[in-house]
Each structure stands twice: as C-alpha cells, then as structure tokens.
C-alpha positions in Angstrom: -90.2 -17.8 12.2 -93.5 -17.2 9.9 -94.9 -19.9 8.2 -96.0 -19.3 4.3 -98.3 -21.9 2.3 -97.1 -21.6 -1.3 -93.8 -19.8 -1.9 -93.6 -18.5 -5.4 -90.5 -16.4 -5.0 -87.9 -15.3 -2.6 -86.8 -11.3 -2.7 -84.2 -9.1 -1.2 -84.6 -5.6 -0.2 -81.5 -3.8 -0.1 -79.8 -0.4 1.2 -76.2 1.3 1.6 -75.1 -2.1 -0.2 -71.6 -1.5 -2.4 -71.7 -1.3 -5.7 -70.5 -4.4 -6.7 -72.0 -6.8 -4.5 -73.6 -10.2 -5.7 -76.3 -12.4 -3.7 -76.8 -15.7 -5.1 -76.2 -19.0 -4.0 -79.7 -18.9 -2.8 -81.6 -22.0 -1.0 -85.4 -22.5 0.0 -86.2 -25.5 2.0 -87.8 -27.1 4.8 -84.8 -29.2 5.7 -82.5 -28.5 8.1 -80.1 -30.9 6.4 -80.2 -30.1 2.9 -79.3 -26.2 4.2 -76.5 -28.1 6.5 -75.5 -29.3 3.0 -75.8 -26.4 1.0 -74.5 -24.4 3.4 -71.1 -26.1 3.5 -71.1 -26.9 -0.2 -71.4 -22.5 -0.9 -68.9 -21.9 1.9 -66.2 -24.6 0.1 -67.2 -22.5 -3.1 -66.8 -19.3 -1.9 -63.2 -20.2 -0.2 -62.0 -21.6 -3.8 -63.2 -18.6 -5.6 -61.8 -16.1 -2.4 -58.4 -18.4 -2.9 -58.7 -17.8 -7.1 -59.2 -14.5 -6.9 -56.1 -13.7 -4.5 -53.9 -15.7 -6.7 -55.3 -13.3 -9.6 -55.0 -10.3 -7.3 -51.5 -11.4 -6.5 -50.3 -12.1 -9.8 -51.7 -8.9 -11.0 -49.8 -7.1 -8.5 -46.9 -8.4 -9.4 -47.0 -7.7 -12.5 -48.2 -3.8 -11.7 -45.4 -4.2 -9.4 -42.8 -4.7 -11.8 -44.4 -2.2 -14.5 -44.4 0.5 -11.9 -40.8 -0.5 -11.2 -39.3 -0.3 -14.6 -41.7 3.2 -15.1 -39.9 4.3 -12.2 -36.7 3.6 -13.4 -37.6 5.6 -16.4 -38.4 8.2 -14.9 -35.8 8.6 -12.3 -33.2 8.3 -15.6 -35.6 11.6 -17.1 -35.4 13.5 -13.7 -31.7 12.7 -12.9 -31.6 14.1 -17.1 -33.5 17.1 -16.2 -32.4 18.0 -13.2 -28.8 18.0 -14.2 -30.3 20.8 -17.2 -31.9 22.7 -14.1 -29.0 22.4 -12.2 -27.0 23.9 -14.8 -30.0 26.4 -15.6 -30.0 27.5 -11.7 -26.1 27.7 -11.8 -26.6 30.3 -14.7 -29.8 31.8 -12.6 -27.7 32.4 -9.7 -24.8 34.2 -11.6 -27.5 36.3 -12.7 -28.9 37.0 -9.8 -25.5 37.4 -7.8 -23.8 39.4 -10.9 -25.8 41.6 -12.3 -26.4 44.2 -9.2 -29.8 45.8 -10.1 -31.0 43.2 -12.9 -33.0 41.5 -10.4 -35.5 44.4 -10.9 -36.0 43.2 -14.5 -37.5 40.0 -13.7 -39.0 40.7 -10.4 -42.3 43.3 -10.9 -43.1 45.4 -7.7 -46.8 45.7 -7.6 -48.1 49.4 -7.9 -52.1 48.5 -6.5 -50.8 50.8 -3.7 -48.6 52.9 -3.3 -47.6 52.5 0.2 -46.3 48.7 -0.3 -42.6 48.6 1.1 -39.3 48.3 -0.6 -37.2 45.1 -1.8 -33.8 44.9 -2.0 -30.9 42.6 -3.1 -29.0 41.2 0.2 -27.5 38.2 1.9 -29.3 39.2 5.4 -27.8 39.2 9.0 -26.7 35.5 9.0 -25.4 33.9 5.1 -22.2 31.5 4.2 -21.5 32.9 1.6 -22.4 36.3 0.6 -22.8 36.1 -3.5 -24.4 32.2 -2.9 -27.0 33.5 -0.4 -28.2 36.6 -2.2 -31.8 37.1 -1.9 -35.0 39.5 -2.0 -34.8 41.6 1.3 -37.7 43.5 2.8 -36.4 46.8 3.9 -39.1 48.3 6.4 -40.5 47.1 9.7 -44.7 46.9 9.4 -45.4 47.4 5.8 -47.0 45.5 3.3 -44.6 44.1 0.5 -46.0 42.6 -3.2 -43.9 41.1 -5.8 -44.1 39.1 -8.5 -41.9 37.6 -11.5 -42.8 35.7 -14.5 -41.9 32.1 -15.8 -42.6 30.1 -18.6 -46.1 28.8 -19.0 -47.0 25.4 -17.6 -50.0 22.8 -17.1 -50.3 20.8 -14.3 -53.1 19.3 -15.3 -53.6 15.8 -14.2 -50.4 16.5 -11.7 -49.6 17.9 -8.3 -48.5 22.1 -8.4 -46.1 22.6 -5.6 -44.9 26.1 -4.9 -42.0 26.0 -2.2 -39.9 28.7 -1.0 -37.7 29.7 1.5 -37.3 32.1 4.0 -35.0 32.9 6.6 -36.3 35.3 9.1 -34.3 36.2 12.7 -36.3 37.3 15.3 -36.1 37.8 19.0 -39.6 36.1 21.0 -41.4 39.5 21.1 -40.5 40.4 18.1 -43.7 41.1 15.4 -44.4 38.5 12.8 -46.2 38.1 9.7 -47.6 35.9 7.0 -47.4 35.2 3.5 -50.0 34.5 0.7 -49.2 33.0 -2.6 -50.7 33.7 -5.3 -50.8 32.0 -8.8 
C-alpha cells in the first residue's frame, strides 16, 4: 500500500479491455467503512441494472423470437411455393434428359483445353432402380481425365450461402483406383 499526500486525481491505464466496457462507480477514501458502504451500495446497483437489462434482453428476444418465427413461416410458405415450381421444372428436366437420347450433349459442353480428356456418356450405371429415373453422365475410360460443364441462368448469392451438391455413385472393389473431383464456378 503506498501512501500519497494530496490526491488530485485517480487514473486507469487499460489494455485488451472490450469495446464497450464502462468503469465508474469510482471511490477514494481513507475509510474502510465508507468503502464497506459504497461497496455494497454499487454492488445492489449493479445487480438492479444486471436484473433490468435481462428483463430487456429477454423481452427483446422474445419479440426477435416471434419476428423470426412469423419470417420463417413466410418463407417456408415461398419455398414450399417454389419448390413445387422446381419440382415440376425437374419433372420436365428429367423427361428431357431421359427422352431425348443425345440432347444431353446440347446442354452439357465437353471441354476441348486437351484433347486427351475422356468420353461422357448417357447411362444408368451397374446398379439403378429404374433405368429412365436414374439416367446420368457416365465416364467411359479407366485413368483419364474427364471436364464438363453446362450452363444455367445467372444468379447472385450475394449476402447468402452458394451450395453446390452433387451426387455420385461410384462401385468399386478395395483395390480398386480412385479419384477426385474439383468444382469449379
């Protein structure tokens, strides 16, 4: 404990504190008492304000609660809306595909970088259910490079997450080779 003969002011020197964070309630004395006192009195405070502000929290949360509620109901109605037009949009996709023999070549653009890229073609594989439902690209040759690409209609996903799934089936025994696939957008 230092002892000082005239205190002018009291200072804080501060690091790595969060934004955000208040000092007050501040006491200089000689008596142990009066900071006994204060000490409680700043504590009762701080409990009524810590008990205020979850009551705020809470209510706010609530009501973001409820807001995010509705919005999702909203926008489950749009996606069950939309994906019933996909739905019907993939139905007439598939026909397409399953229908039209060769016309996948229209939409699908084989890559002509190299010329020693292997060949695609239209199959339901080894192993299907049901063999115009499960039609699909094929590679045709063992070891070779494959690159293919078809357009779509522009999009943003700005501000919004861009997932790109697909599927693949592949059959293999354990020694069997194995490869891997890039993506590119």
């Amino acid at each position: 404990l230092y002892l000082y003969g005239d205190i002018g002011a009291v200072g804080f020197d501060l690091w790595q504190v969060k934004s955000g964070t208040i000092f007050d309630d501040v006491i200089v004395t000689d008596s142990v008492e009066e900071a006994k006192k204060f000490g409680e009195k700043t504590l009762k405070k701080t409990k009524e304000g810590e008990k205020k502000m979850k009551e705020k929290q809470d209510e706010e949360e609530e009501k973001k609660r409820k807001e995010e509620e509705e919005k999702k109901k909203e926008e489950e109605k749009e996606e069950e809306d939309k994906e019933e037009e996909e739905k019907e949009e993939d139905e007439k996709k598939k026909k397409d595909l399953s229908n039209d023999g060769d016309g996948w070549k229209k939409r699908w653009i084989l890559s002509e970088y190299r010329n020693d890229y292997g060949k695609f073609n239209l199959s339901y594989g080894q192993f299907y259910n049901d063999p115009e439902e499960d039609l699909g690209l094929t590679t045709t040759e063992d070891v070779k490079n494959y690159a293919i690409s078809a357009k779509f209609p522009k999009f943003s996903n700005k501000d919004k997450l861009l997932i790109v799934q697909y599927a693949t089936k592949r059959f293999t025994l354990p020694d069997d080779d194995c490869g891997g696939l890039y993506i590119k957008v």
